[in-house]
Structures are given as C-alpha cells and as structure tokens.
TIPA-531118 format. One record per residue (C-alpha): x, z, y. Coordinates in steps of 0.001 Angstrom, whole numbers, padded with zeros to 6 digits, always signed. Example, Ala and Ser with C-alpha at 12.3 -4.5 7.8 and 13.67 -1.06 7.14 Angstrom:
// residues 2
+012300+007800-004500 +013670+007140-001060 
***
This chain:
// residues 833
+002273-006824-013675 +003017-006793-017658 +000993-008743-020162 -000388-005386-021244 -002318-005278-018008 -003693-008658-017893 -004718-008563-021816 -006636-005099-021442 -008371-006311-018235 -009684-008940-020560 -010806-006211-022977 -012922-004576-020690 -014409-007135-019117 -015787-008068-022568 -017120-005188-023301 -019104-004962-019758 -020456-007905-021526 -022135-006362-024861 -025604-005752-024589 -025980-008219-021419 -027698-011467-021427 -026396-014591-019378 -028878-015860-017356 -029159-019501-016319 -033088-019677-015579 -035868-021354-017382 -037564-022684-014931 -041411-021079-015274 -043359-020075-012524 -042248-017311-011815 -038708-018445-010498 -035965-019154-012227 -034961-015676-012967 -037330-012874-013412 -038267-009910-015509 -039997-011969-018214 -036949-014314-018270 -034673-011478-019329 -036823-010277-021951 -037132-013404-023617 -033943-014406-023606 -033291-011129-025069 -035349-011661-027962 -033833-014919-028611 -030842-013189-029358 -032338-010345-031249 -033804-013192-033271 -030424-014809-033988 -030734-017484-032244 -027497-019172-031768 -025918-019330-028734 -025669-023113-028352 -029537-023379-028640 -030231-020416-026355 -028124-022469-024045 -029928-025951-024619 -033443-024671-023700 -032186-022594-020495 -030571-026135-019392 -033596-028138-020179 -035249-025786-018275 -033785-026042-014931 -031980-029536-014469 -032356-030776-010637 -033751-028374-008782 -033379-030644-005438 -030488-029495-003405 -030681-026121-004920 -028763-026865-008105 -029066-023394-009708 -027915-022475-013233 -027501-025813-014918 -024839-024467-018305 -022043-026423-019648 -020915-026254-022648 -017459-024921-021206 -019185-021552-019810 -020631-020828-023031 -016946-020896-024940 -015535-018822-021908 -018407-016395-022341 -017947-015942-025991 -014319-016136-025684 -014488-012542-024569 -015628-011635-027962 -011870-010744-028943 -012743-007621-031337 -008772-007010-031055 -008857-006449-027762 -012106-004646-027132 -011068-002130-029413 -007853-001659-027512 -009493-001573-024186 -012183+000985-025665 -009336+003638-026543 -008414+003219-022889 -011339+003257-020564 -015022+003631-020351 -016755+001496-017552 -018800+003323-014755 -020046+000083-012980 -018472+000583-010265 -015135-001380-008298 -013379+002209-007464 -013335+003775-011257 -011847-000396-012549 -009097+000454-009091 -008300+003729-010781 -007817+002354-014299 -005652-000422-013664 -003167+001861-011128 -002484+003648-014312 -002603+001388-016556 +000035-000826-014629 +001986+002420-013422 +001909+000988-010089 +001668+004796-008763 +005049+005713-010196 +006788+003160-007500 +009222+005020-005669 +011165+002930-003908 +011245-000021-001008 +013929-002809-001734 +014335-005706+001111 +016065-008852+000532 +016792-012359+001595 +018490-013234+004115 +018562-013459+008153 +019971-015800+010771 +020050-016159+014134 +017556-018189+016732 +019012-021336+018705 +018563-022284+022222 +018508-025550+022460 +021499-027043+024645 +023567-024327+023596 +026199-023355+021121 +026578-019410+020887 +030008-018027+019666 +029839-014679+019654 +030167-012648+016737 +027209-010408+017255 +026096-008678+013847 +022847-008490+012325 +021469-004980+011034 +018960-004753+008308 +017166-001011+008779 +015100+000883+006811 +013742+003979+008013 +011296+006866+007102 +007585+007734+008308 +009424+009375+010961 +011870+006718+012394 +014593+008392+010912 +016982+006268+010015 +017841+006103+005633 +019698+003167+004745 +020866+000220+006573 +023231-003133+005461 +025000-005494+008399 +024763-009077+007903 +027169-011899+009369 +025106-014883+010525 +022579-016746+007587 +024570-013442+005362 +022175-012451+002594 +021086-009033+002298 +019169-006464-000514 +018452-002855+001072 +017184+000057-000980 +015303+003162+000308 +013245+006061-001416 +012181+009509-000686 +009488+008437+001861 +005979+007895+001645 +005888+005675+004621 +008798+003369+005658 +009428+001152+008004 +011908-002208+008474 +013755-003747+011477 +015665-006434+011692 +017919-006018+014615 +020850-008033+016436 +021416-007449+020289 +020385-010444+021820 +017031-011559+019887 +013971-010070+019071 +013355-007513+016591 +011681-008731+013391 +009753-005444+011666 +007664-004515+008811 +005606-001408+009722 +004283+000854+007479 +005246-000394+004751 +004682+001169+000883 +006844+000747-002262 +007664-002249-004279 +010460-004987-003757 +010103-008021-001346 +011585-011647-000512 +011292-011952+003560 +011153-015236+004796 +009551-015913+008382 +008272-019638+010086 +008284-021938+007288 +011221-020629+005107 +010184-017997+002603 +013391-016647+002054 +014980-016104+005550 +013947-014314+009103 +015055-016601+011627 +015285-014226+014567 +013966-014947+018162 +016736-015404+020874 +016744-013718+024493 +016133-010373+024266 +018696-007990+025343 +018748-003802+025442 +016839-003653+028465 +015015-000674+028305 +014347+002029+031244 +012929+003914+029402 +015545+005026+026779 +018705+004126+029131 +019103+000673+028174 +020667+001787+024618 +017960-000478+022279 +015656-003373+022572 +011979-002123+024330 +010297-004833+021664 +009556-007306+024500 +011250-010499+025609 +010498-011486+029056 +011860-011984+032467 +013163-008592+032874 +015765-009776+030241 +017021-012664+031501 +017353-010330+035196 +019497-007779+033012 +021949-010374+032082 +022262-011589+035700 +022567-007879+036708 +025935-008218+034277 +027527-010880+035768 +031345-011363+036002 +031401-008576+033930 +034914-008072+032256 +035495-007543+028106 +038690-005587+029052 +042029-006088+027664 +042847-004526+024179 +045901-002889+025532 +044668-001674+029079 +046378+001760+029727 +043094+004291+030688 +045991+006904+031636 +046615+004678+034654 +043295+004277+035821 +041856+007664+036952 +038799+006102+038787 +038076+004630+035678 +037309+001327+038378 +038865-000549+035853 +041939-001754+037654 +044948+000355+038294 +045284+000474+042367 +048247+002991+043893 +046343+006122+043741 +046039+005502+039733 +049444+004669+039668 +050883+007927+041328 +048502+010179+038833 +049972+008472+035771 +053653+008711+037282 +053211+012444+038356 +053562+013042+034260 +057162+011865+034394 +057855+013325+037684 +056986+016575+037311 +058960+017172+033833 +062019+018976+034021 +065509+017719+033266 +065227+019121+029801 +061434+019524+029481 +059495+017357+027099 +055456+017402+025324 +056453+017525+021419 +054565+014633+020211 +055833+015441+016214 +053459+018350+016630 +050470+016033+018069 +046912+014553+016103 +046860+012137+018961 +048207+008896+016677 +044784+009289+014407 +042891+008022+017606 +045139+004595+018020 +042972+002829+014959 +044802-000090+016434 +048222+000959+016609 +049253-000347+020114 +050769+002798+021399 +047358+002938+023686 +044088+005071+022818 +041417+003258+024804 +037519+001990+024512 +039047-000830+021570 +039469+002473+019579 +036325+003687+019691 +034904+000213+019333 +036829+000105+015850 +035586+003626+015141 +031838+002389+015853 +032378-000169+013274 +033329+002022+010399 +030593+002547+008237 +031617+006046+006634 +031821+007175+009982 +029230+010299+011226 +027621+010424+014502 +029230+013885+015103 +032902+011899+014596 +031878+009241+016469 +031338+011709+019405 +034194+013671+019201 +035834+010262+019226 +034415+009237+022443 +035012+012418+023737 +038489+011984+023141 +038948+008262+024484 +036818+009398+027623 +039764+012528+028208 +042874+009717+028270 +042032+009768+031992 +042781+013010+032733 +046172+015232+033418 +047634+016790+030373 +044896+015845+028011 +046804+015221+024227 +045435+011675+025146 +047002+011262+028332 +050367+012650+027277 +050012+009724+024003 +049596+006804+026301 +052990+007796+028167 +054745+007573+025163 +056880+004621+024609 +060128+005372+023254 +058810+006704+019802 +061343+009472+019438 +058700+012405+018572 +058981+013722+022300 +057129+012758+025700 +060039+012731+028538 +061650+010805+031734 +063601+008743+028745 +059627+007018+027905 +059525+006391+031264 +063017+004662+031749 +062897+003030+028361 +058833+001377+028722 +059245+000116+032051 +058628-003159+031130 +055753-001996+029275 +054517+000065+032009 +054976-003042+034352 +052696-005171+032028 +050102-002597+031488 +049407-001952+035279 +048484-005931+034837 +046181-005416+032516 +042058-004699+033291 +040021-002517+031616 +036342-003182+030393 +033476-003599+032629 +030831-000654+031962 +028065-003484+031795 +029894-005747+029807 +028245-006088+026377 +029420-008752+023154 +025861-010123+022956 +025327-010980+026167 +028836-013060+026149 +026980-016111+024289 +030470-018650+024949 +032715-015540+023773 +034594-016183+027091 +035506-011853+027892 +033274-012399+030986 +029296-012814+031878 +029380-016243+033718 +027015-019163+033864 +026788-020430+030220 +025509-016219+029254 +023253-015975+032194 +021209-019959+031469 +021492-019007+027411 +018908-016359+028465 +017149-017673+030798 +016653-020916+029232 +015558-018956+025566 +012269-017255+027882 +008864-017634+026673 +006939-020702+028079 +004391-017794+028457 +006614-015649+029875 +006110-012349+027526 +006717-012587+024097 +006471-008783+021926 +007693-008792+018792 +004400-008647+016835 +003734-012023+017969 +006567-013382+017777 +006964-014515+013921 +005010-016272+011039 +005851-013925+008157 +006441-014744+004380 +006453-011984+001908 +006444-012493-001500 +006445-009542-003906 +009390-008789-006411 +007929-005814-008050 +004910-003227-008053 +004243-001252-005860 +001707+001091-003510 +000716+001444-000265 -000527+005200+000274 -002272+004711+003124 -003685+001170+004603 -002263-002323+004779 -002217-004684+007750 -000469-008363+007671 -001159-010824+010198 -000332-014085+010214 +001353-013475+006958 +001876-015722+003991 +001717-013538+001475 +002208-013556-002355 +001702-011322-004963 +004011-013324-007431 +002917-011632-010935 +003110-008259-009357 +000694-005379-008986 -000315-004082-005478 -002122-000628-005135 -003281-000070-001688 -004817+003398-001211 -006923+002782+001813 -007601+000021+003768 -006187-002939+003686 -006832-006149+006765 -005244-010032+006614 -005489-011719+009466 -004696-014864+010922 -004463-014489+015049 -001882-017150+016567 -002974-020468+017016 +000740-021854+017533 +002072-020673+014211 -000507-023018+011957 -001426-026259+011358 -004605-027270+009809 -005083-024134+008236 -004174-020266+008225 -001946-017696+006647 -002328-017583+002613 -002867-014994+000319 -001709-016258-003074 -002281-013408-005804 -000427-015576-008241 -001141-014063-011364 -000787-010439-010069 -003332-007904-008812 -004575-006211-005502 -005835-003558-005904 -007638-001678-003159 -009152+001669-002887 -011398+001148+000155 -012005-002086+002379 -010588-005628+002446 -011144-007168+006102 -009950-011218+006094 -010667-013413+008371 -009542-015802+010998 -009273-013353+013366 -010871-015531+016949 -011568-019060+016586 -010746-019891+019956 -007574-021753+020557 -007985-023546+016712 -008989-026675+016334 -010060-028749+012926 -010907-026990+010023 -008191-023949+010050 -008706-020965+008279 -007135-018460+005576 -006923-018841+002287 -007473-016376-000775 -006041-018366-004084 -006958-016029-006933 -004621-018404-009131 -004669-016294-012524 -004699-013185-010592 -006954-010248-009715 -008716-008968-006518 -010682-005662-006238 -011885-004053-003942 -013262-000248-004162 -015291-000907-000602 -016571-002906+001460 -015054-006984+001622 -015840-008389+004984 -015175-011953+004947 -014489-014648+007059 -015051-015380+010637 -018197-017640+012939 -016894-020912+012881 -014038-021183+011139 -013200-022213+007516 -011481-019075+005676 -011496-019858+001834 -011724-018235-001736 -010368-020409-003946 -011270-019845-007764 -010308-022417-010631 -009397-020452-013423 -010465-018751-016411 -008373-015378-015325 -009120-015468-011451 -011198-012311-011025 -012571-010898-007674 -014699-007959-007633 -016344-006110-004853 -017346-002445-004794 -019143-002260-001228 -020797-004208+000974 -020114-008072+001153 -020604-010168+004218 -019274-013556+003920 -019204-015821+006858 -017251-019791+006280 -018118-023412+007140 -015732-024275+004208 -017738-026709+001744 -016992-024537-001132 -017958-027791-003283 -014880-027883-005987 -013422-024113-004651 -014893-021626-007069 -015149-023328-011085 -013794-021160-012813 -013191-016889-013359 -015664-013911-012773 -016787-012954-009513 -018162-009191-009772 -020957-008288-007010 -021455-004644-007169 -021863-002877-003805 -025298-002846-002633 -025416-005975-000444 -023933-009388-000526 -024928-011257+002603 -024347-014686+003347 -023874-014792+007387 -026862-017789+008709 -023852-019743+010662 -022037-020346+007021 -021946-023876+006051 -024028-025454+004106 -022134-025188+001198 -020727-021634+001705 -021798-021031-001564 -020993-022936-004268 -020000-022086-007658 -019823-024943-010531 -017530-025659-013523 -017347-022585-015942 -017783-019699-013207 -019699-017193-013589 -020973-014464-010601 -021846-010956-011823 -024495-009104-009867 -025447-005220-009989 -025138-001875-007950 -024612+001031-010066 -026058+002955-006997 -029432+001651-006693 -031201-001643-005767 -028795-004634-005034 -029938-006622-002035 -028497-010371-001956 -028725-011776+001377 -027720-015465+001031 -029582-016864+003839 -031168-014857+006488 -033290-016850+007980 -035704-017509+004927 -037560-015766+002271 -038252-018380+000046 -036090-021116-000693 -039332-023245-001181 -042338-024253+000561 -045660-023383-000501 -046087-027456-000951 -042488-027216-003138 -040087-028527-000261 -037395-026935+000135 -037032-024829+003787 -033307-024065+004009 -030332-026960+004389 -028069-024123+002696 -027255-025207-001201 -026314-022642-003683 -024825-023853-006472 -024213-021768-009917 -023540-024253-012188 -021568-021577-014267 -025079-018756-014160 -025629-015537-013424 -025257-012303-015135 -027287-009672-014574 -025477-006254-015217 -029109-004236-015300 -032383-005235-015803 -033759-007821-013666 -036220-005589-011845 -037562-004830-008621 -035736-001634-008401 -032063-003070-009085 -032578-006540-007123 -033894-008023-004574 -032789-011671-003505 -033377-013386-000291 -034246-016389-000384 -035397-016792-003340 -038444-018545-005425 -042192-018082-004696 -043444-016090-007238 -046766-018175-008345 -047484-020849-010289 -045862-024308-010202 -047252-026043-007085 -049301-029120-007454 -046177-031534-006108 -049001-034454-006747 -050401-033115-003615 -047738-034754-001506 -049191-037967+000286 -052444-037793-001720 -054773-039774+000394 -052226-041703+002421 -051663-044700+000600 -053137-047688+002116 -053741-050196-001304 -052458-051248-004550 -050840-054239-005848 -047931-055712-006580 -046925-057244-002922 -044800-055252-001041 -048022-053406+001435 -050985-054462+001969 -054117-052656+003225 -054441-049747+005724 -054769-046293+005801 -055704-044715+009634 -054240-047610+011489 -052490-050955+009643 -050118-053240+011626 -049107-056724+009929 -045971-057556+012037 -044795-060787+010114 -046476-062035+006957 -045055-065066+004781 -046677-066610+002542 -044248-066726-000857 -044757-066701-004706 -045243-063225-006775 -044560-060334-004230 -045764-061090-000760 -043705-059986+001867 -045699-058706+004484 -043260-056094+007160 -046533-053464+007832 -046364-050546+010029 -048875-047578+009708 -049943-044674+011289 -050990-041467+009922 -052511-038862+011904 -051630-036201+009668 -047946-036811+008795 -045291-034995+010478 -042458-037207+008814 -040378-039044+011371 -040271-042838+009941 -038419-046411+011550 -041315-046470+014560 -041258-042570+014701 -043081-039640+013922 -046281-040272+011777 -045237-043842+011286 -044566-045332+008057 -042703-048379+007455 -043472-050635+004210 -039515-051598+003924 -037920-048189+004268 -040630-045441+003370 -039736-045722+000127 -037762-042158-001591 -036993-040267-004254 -037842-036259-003548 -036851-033514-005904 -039016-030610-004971 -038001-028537-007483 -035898-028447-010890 -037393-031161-013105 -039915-032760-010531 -039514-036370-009426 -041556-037113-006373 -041631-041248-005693 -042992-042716-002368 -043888-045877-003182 -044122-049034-000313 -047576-048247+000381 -046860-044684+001215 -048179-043043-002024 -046494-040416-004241 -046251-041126-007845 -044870-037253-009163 -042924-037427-012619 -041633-034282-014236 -038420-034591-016415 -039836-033692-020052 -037186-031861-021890 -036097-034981-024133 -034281-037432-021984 -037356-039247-020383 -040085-038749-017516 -043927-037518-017338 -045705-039151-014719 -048742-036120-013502 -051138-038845-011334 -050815-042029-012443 -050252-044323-015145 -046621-045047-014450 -043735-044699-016277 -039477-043998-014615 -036459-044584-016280 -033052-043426-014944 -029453-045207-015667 -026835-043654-014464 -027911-041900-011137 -030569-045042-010652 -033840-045176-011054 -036873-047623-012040 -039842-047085-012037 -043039-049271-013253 -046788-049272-012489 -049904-050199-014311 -049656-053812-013087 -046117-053876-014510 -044414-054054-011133 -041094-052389-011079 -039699-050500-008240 -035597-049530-008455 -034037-046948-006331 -030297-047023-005959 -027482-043942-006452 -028389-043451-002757 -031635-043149-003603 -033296-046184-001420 -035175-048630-002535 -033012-051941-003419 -035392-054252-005143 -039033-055307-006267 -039958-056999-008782 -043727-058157-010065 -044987-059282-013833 -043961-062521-013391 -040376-062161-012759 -040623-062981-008619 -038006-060704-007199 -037880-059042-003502 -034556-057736-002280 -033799-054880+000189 -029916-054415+001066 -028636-051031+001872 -027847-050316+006004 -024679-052473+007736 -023788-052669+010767 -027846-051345+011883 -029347-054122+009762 -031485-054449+006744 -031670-057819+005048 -035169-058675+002994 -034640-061681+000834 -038140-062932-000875 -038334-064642-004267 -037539-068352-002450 -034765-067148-001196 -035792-066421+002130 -034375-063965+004441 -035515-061648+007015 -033127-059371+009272 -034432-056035+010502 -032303-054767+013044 -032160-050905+013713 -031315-048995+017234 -027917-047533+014967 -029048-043844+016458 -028749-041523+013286 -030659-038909+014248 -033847-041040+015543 -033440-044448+013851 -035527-047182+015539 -036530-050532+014308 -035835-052410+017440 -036615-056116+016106 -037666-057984+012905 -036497-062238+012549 -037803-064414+010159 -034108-066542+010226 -035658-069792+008041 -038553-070188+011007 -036646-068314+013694 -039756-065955+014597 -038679-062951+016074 -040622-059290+016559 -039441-057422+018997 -040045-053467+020101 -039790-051567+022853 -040300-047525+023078 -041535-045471+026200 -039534-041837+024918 
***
C-alpha cells in the first residue's frame, strides 16, 4: 500500500470531521449525551470558544461516573482530533472523493485509489521441506512440486524443489487459482481459491517454510491410484504393505527378453528373443543406419527400457503427447519386430541387426538374462531406505508416521502462515483457518465475503491464529466472520487476534465477531489503526479489553452494534486517545451494548449492569443526536438527577465520634472497652429494610466493615459512615467536594479519601476504598487493617488490639469470632444456613 493511500485516507477522514462536534458528555440530567448536549456544544463552537475550554467543561462534567467511566477527555484526544485539520491534505482528498456515509462507497474508493483491482497475477514463494518420522532416516530422493493451477484445476505453472529447496512460482490469466504443494509420500499442503497478490508461505511455527506431513501415499480408488485422495490414514500404510518386496528393476534389464513382462526372463522369454537371430537368413539383416530407435535410449546403454521413460518423465520441456508416444514406444520393446525390439538385439554397433550381434554380445546377452526388471508396484517414495526393494524399514516408515487419530485430511493437517508481498484481490470470498496471517504494508481487496477462523485445538497455545494488518489494508466488500470457531477442546484464555497495528480494516457488511466463551481480540493502539463497519455488528469476547483499544478511529455505521450478554465485563473498553464513531446513513442506529438492561442506572442511581464501558477517548456523533438516528441500550434515565442523599436516610443508629453507638431496628453490643477518645464498641444491627448482604448477612450491618465509598454516578460521592449513614458529596468542578446532607467536608489524595464531620472526627478510606482509620478532635486514633489471612485487626488509641476473624468464603463472608487478645475474651458465632 503506497504512502499516497495512507495520507489521503487521512484526508478524508478529516473532512468526515467538519461540521461534527465531539462529544464527551456533560453530565446534566438528561444523560450524558442528548439532543440538548449537541446543540450546546455546538454553539460553543459557533461562539469561538476554544477547543481546550470546550474540552475542560465536558471533563468537569463527567469525571467518575462509578464503574461506567464514560467520556472523561485527555488532552491527547483533543491534539489527535485537531490533528486532522491538515488543510493540505483535505484539499487533496476533496479532488478525490466525496463521502456517502457509508463502509461500501470508502471500500470502493480506496480499491482505486490503491489500484489493488489492476492485480493480475499470483506469485508463491518460500520454501518447502519434508516431514520426519521419528526413528527414521529417509533417503530417497523424492521431489517436491510447487503447483499452481486455474479455477478449473488446470494445471499453469509449476517449479520442483529438492528437499528445504526454495521456490517463487508465477501464474496469471485466471480469476481463481489454486496451490498444491505435492511430494509422493506426505500430505498435500494447498491454498484454495486463492486471488492475486504475492505471498511468503510458512506453515507450524516457521513463516517462511511448509513443512509437509509424512505418510501419505497415491492411494486412491478412485482415480487408479495415480495421485494422493487428500487423506492420510490406514488405507495408506495397507498400500505400502500391498507393495512389498517390490523390485526397482535394474537400469539395464533387456524388456526384449521378457515377453510376459513377469519381470524375469524364464525359457519361454528366452526362445522369443532368440527366434530374432534364428530366423534371419545367412545374408539377411534389419538396417539399423536407417532406424529413429537410438532417440529412445536417453541413457545410452544399448537398452530402451522403463529407465528411459523415467528420464523422459523428468524433462521439463517435455509434452504429455511425447511423453505418451514415449511410453508407447518402451511398452512395444516386448514385442516381435517392433523398431524397439530389433534395437535391444543390437550389440555389435555396425549399423545392421544380424547373427554377428548375436555371436559378438553373448556375454552381454548372458548378463542381461541376469538382470530383473521393475516391479509394476514398485514406486521411489515408498522406498524410504533407497534400498531398490519395499521391505521392513518402507512398510514401519508408514505405519509408524499414522495419525494418533487415525484420519488426518489435508485441511487439518497444517497451521498456515501467509504474509503478503504485494496487493492484491480476491474476486470472490476469502476463507483462512487457522491461519496466521499478515498483511505486511499491503492492500487486500476482497470482493465478497471474507471468514478467519481458528478451529484446531492442537495447533495453539494460549491463544489463536493472528491477523496482523501491519500497516496495510483489508478491504472487504461484504461480510467479515472471525471468531474462535468452537470453544470446546480450548482451554485458558485462547482466542484470535485482530492487531490493526497502523493499518486499516473495512468492512462493506456485516462484522460478526467473536465466539461464547472464548477471548478473540481487537487490538487498537495507534493513531492510524482504523476499523470501520458497514453492516451489522455483533461482538461476543470475555477478553478484558482494559489497555486493547487507546488509540485510532473505530467507525460504527451499519444499523446495529450489539454487544452479545455473555461478553466480559470489560468487552468494551476504549481509553487513551480513541475515539468510536457512531451513525447509519440508512436510518436509526440501534447500539445494543448490553441486552439485558435498559438503563445503565437505577432509579435510586446504582448502577444495574456489572458490564463497564469505557470511552475515555468520546464519542462522535456523525448526525444529530436524535431519536430518529439513535437509540442506545442501556443507556441513562432520562430525568432529573436522583436524590443519591436518599440512600440509607433513616438507617443510622447515632452520632458521635466513637466508632457506633446507638440503635436503629435492633442494636447488638458484642464487646465494648472502655478506652480514651473513640470508644470501641464491635455493634451489630439489623435493618428490616436493607437488602445489602453485610459480615452477619443479609440486612445486617457491621460497625467495623460497613463502612464504603459508592459512586452512583459521575461526580457523586456516596460515604457510609460506621453508624450506617450516608453522607453524599458531589465533586464541584474545582478540585474539591460538596457535601448535599450534612455539614461535612472530603478531601481526596491520591486515590484516598478523608472525610470530616461536624464534631471534627475524621474518617479515611484507603485506594481500596475501606475504611483504615478513625480519628476524633483530640488526636485518639482507631485503626482498622485491611483483610489477611480472614482477619481484621482493630487497634484502639492504647494500643489495644482486637482480632476479628472471618469464615474466608468470598462470596458470603462471615464473621465467625471477635477476641479481645489484652483480656483474652472471645465472641464466638454460629449460623443455622
């Protein structure tokens, strides 16, 4: 792909910019992205505001939204977005092409631009060796064939390779082709269906050789036994035992002499070759000055025999019509009179046949009649030790090189490598299976359908076949299917990857991604990656996309994008300077990113889905945000802000700057000690009307560990206190905190927080968000240490400790005894389900 390419797709892309308006949310209460949003923002701009401040107020307007961290706008994505602003190239790529909106008129721009359609030609190259048994050393001198043929399997150029021999083969005039490696004696190795364009073959883990499977032979019923049937299995290894003590032949075995064609010269053969010389006159002779016969000995031994024919077969230049009449020639040295017959009594070399060849090549004749011809079912390949006979070493070679399965075809038998040496097309669709594949700076123009695959558990280890576009682009007319094709038989996290790396993906149709629990991958992480979708999206991965997409343009533009309910939790997940385009130039755009829910919050502000979706980079909105173009699910209520000081209100049970004191429905001291500044009283409580699952279990609160930090929504700060209460705090735009229902105040360091009440009591919440310490007005101090090894340990201002020990189940944690070590007292409890 030339620079040309990559500098106009730039162009465009900035132009499908002008007029738009990045959103990144602001927060209101209508949802962070809305109708009135859009106008706004576009006023803003109309008003000159400057991009950087357009940028600060969106950000201030939407930091932590809980686990939904939507829209938050670095600095970085504002440079990328501008960066587009290249009037140089905009004005190029405005001379070139005018944008419909759609995937399949971008397809159609770039295939000309790139002149990807005028590739005319397939080129293979790299180079092939042959599979080992192991145990066994194989001699034979077997050659490898490199084949390229047409849509029809008509055979249009070929190259013969030596052992680990490189090879490049060229082939044009064909819409379709198709590649085989072959060698008599292993598996096949093809590419089928293959377009134009120039490619490295490499298969298992080398990228530049096939490495060909051992122990197939020419068994084939079905087209007498003259080519592979695709297959290796036990019908193979019979074959080869079918052949044994089959004979090579000797080079200068005498056919003449062997009119059975038995292979052996017995009396009756004799007499027929004698009768020649017996039945000449004194003075009767053939003329052998006048004969073609001496074309036919290639090998010059006075004999024309099958090691003729072999050495014909061999000759490149030679025509399958020659090649017959060759044959046909050999095949008549058996039979009286023939030119070919007369030639192999000819010994004397004095331009005539006579009794005189007789008399003078007796000695000849006598070590001739020793001789054996070859065995009909003798074959090179199958001779493994190069030994001139099928015996025990040929026969275990095969047997021992059979499938642990016992069948093995040949489009299961390889892990593929391709990587791409120049553009070209594929006119109709394009299937790989477990195939590395990579687009190497090249441009790929598929003009149908295109499906990668990853199907054979053996052939991977922790993860699946690549696609690595590598700076090229793919571009495809209609639908992209990728996926791990069947989880069964994986284990761990496998699954495909897509790595955009600089390169370009689009697809005219429909993209259907991924597969029920497995972990295919896009991977996105820089500025130039670019993936866009024409059709219909569904997206299925338990990859934690967390660090995966930070970078590039993602363009939505079919009229769904759905997010498949068993995806991971962090399925989706863009951050760093990525940006995801949404619109359907056919209608209304439906966005589907969790199916289960309509709302990603509660009524109350909690959030109701586990799924985060992250878009750290924002969203831009092709068309106006409106009913009619979009509609996604979930997304935000559309009301005002809730009341988050609702949450708890009514269920604290005191105030005061001990740890808990008081009681709400139901109050249980446990232990008290008496101590300076904050008491510390352990005090379990039960509320009627909570459904939260505490330490003693549902609708139980304990003072210790009740204590949280909740984020209901971007900006909101939700604190449950000791006593069970909810102080709310919303983030005010300038680096500090508003509390909403009391008069309290929060700082934050760092990812830590403090917060202080009325009474001047401070309450500090670790990164992890639990409470690690209390301390009163006076300076008296009460410690809580994070979980280890299912314990909790509660030091009081004195220095006193307490241990609470926990039932270490994660899912249903149970306080299962509290010690006071200093006066060894000891609460113990018990549970009945």
């Amino acid at each position: 792909m030339n620079k040309k390419l990559t500098r106009t797709l730039a162009g465009v892309m900035s132009l499908m910019f002008m007029g738009q308006v990045m959103i990144f949310g602001d927060g209101s209460a209508q949802g962070l992205l809305h109708a009135d949003t859009i106008a706004s923002a576009a006023e803003a701009i109309e008003g000159a505001k400057n991009k950087d401040q357009l940028a600060k107020e969106f950000e201030e307007a939407t930091k932590d939204l809980g686990k939904v961290d939507f829209f938050d706008v670095p600095e970085a994505v504002n440079q990328n977005v501008m960066a587009y602003n290249s009037t140089e190239v905009q004005t190029e790529a405005a001379s070139d092409f005018t944008w419909d909106g759609t995937a399949k008129s971008y397809i159609q721009y770039l295939k000309e631009l790139s002149g990807v359609q005028d590739a005319s030609t397939l080129t293979v190259t790299g180079k092939v060796q042959k599979g080992i048994v192991n145990g066994y050393t194989a001699s034979d001198n077997t050659l490898i064939y490199v084949r390229i043929f047409n849509g029809n399997w008509e055979e249009i150029a070929y190259q013969k390779i030596s052992d680990g021999g490189k090879y490049t083969v060229t082939a044009g005039g064909s819409d379709v082709y198709h590649v085989k490696f072959e060698c008599d004696g292993y598996l096949p190795f093809y590419l089928k269906d293959f377009g134009t364009g120039a490619y490295q073959i490499g298969s298992g883990k080398s990228w530049d050789t096939v490495t060909l499977v051992p122990g197939d032979t020419t068994w084939n019923e079905e087209n007498d036994n003259q080519w592979s049937d695709d297959v290796l299995n036990s019908s193979d290894a019979s074959y080869v035992e079918s052949c044994r003590n089959a004979y090579r032949g000797d080079p200068g075995f005498n056919p003449s002499m062997d009119h059975d064609g038995d292979g052996i010269v017995s009396d009756a053969d004799w007499d027929y070759f004698y009768r020649l010389y017996e039945e000449l006159g004194e003075d009767e002779f053939y003329d052998m000055s006048q004969s073609d016969m001496y074309q036919y000995d290639l090998d010059n031994n006075g004999v024309i025999n099958y090691y003729d024919l072999q050495l014909k077969q061999e000759d490149a230049s030679t025509t399958e019509t020659e090649l017959a009449d060759f044959a046909s020639v050999v095949e008549s040295a058996r039979e009286y009179e023939t030119p070919a017959f007369v030639y192999n009594h000819y010994y004397t070399n004095d331009g005539k046949v006579d009794a005189e060849d007789y008399n003078e090549g007796i000695d000849k004749i006598n070590e001739q009649i020793k001789l054996r011809d070859r065995s009909s079912n003798y074959y090179e390949y199958m001779d493994k030790d190069n030994s001139g006979i099928i015996d025990d070493f040929d026969i275990n070679w095969f047997s021992d090189a059979q499938p642990e399965t016992g069948s093995l075809d040949w489009d299961h038998a390889f892990k593929r490598n391709l990587t791409m040496l120049s553009d070209g097309m594929f006119p109709y669709s394009f299937n790989l299976h477990d195939t590395n594949f990579d687009l190497n700076g090249c441009a790929l123009y598929v003009a149908d359908c295109m499906s990668f695959t990853t199907d054979i558990p053996q052939f991977w280890s922790g993860n699946g076949a690549t696609l690595d576009i590598n700076g090229g682009a793919l571009l495809i007319e209609n639908n992209l299917v990728f996926r791990t094709a069947s989880p069964d038989g994986w284990s761990g996290t496998t699954g495909q990857l897509m790595d955009l790396n600089n390169g370009i993906v689009m697809i005219g149709n429909c993209f259907d991604f991924g597969q029920a629990n497995c972990y295919d991958t896009i991977e996105m992480t820089n500025n130039d990656d670019t993936l866009m979708v024409g059709g219909n999206w569904t997206y299925n991965t338990l990859t934690n996309m967390e660090g995966k997409w930070t970078a590039g343009n993602i363009w939505v533009l079919g009229p769904t994008w759905e997010v498949n309910e068993k995806s991971g939790a962090k399925a989706v997940y863009s951050s760093g300077t990525q940006v995801i385009h949404f619109g359907y130039a056919g209608g209304k755009q439906t966005v589907l990113w969790d199916n289960y829910e309509t709302y990603i919050n509660n009524e109350d502000g909690s959030l109701n889905t586990e799924r985060t979706f992250n878009f750290d980079g924002g969203i831009d909105f092709i068309y106006d945000f409106t009913a009619e173009n979009y509609w996604f699910r979930p997304w935000w209520r559309p009301y005002d802000v809730p009341d988050y000081t609702l949450y708890r209100k009514g269920w604290e049970i005191g105030d005061g700057v001990h740890i808990a004191t008081g009681n709400y429905t139901k109050s249980f001291t446990d232990l008290s000690v008496t101590s300076p500044g904050v008491t510390s009283d352990f005090v379990r409580t039960y509320n009627s009307t909570s459904n939260e699952e505490g330490s003693f279990g549902i609708g139980w609160d304990f003072n210790i560990d009740v204590s949280k930090i909740v984020k209901p929504a971007a900006g909101y700060y939700q604190v449950v206190l000791p006593d069970g209460s909810n102080t709310t705090f919303k983030d005010n735009g300038k680096g500090g905190f508003e509390c909403l229902n009391a008069h309290s105040t929060m700082t934050k360091s760092g990812n830590e927080y403090t917060i202080t009440n009325a009474a001047q009591s401070q309450y500090h919440f670790n990164a992890d968000g639990e409470l690690d310490w209390v301390k009163d007005a006076e300076g008296n101090i009460l410690t809580i240490s994070s979980m280890s090894n299912n314990q909790r340990i509660v030091t009081d201002s004195t220095g006193r400790t307490y241990t609470i020990t926990y039932n270490g189940n994660k899912e249903h944690s149970r306080i299962i005894s509290i010690e006071d070590t200093a006066a060894g007292r000891v609460v113990t409890y018990a549970y009945n389900g």
